[in-house]
N, C-alpha and C positions, 0 to 999 in steps of 0.2 A: 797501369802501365800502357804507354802508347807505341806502336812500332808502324812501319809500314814494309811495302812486299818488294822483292826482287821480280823477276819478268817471269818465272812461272816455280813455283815447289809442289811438293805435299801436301794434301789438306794435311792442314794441323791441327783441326780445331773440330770439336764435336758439335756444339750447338750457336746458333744465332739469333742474336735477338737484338731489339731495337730499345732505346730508348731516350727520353727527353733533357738534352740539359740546357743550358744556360744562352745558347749559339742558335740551338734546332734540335732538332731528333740526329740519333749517333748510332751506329752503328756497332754491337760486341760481340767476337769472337770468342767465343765462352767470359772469360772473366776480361779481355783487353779492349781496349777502345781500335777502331780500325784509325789508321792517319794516311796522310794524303802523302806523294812520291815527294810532298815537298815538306814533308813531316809537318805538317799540317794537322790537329783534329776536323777528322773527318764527320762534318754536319751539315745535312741541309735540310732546307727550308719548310718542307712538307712530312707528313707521318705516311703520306698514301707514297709519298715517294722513298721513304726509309724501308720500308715495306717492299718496296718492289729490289731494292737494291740490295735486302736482305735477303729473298729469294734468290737473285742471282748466286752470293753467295752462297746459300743452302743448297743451290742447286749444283755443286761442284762435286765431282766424286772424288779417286783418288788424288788426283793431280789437279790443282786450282790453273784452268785455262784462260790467262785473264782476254785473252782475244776473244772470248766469248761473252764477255762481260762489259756490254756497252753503254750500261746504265751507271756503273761506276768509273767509268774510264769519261761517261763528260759532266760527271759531278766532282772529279778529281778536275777536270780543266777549268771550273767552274770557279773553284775554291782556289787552286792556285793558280789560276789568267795563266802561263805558261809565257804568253806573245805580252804581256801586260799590253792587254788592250784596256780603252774605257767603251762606253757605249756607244758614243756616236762613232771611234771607229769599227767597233763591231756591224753596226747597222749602216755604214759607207761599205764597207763589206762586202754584206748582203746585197743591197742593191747591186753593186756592179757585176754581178751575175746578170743581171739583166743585159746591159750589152753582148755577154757569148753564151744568153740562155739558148740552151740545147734547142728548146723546138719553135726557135723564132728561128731558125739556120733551113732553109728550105735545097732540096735538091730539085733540078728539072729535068736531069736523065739518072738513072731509069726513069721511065713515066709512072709505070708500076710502082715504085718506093714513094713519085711526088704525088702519087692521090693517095697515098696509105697515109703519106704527112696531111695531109690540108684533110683527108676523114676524118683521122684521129686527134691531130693535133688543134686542128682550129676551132671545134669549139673548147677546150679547155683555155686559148688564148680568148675567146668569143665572152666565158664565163670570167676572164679575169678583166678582161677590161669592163665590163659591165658593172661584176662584182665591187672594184674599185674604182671606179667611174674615171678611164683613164684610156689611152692610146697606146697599145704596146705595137699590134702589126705583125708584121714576118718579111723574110727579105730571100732570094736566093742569091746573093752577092756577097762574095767572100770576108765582106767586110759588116754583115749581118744588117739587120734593120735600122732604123735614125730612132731612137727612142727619145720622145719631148722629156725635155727638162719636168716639164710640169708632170711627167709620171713619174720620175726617181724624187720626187719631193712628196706628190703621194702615198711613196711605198716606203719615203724616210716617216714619214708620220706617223703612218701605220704601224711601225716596226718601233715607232718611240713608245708606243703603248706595254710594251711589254718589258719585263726587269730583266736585268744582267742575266741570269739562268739562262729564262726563258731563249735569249737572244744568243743563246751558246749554241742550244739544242737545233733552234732555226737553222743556223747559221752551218753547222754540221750536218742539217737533212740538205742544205743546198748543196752542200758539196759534194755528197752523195749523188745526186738526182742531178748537179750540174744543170738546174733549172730555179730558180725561184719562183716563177710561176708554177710549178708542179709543188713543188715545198709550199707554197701557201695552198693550193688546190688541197695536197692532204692535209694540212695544219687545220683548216677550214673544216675538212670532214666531205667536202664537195667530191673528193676521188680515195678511193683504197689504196695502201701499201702496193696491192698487186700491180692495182692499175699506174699507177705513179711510178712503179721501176719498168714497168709494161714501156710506159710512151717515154720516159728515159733511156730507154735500150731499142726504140724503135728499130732503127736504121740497123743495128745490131741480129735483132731478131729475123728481120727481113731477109738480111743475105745467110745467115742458118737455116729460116725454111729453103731458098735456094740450094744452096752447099751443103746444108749439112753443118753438124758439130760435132768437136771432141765432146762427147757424149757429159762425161764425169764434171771437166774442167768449165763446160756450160751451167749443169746444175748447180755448183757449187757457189760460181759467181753471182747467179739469181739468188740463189736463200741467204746467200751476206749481204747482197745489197737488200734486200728484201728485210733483211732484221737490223741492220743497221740504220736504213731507213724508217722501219717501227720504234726502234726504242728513243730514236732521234725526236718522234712526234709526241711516243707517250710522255718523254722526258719536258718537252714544250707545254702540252699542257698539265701534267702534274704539279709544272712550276708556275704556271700563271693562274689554275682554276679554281674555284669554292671547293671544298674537301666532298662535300656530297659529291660532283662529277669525279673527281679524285676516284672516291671509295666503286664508284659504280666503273669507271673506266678499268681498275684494277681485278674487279669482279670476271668482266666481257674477256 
């Protein structure tokens, strides 16, 4: 039998387990197959990644919280394109983050916030343009830096290397981090989760040492974007790596 879920219930189900058919590796809710919100069988592509998505589920107590569940909510978008996107507009996308990436946007008062930007930020732009042999820059002009043609054809390249999944996952850390340059920085392995929502919330964090924060409503926002941004990465390479990094990434 195949069913799929309403926006949150009961666990219903005692055990989970994974296994291989015809599609990919599937996901069972004791004896049922799990399906996608577009009643879809729910399959993909990897074991290290049925595994990890079977944990989430396992990891649900009474009440299945699916907002906590972000390894299956972008393998359900995955499966059913919801936007029916193809690739190249998925990775046209992506790139045009680049025109309003967060930390190409410079401030020049306070003074204090514009040397926190150009400490922190410029060598992670320093390390991408190198990295991709390209000109990205920074601008304090409201209308952001002039990015060459010849770098969003670079970073379309790059992003052509990878499969539909993978370019889901990408495409979801950017919208998080409202950087593509930070999104490939951790895709890359080059910066941490931490540090990645760290210079993402720069400007953020800055005026809270100043001011102050709602204490609660601060933390809460960090460890979401913090795990939405990890599962966004693990999910990127799950779907594009050899199963050996697979098995060892899911190990760490």
């Amino acid at each position: 039998r195949l069913f799929f879920l309403p926006p949150e219930r009961k666990r219903f189900y005692q055990n989970v387990s994974i296994s291989q058919g015809e599609g990919g590796f599937e996901i069972n809710l004791d004896h049922r197959k799990l399906k996608t919100p577009q009643a879809k069988l729910f399959t993909v592509p990897s074991e290290a990644l049925a595994i990890a998505v079977a944990t989430e589920w396992d990891s649900q107590k009474d009440t299945i919280k699916f907002y906590t569940m972000h390894l299956t909510t972008l393998c359900n978008t995955a499966l059913d394109n919801p936007t029916q996107r193809n690739k190249v507009q998925l990775i046209c996308a992506a790139v045009k983050f680049l025109e309003t990436d967060t930390i190409c946007y410079r401030v020049e008062e306070p003074a204090a916030l514009a040397e926190l930007q150009r400490n922190e930020w410029d060598p992670i732009v320093a390390w991408a343009e190198n990295r991709y042999n390209v000109a990205i820059g920074s601008s304090t002009s409201i209308t952001g830096p002039n990015i060459p043609a010849s770098t969003k054809d670079t970073f379309i390249s790059h992003l052509a290397s990878y499969n539909m999944w993978a370019l889901q996952g990408i495409e979801y850390v950017i919208t998080q981090l409202k950087s593509l340059i930070l999104s490939m920085g951790l895709i890359d392995r080059h910066i941490t989760v931490e540090k990645a929502v760290l210079l993402s919330r720069l400007e953020e964090e800055y005026q809270i040492q100043r001011w102050g924060s709602v204490e609660w409503a601060h933390d809460y926002d960090l460890c979401e974007l913090r795990a939405r941004a990890a599962a966004g990465t693990l999910f990127v390479h799950l779907c594009s790596e050899s199963s050996t990094v697979k098995h060892k990434l899911l190990q760490d």
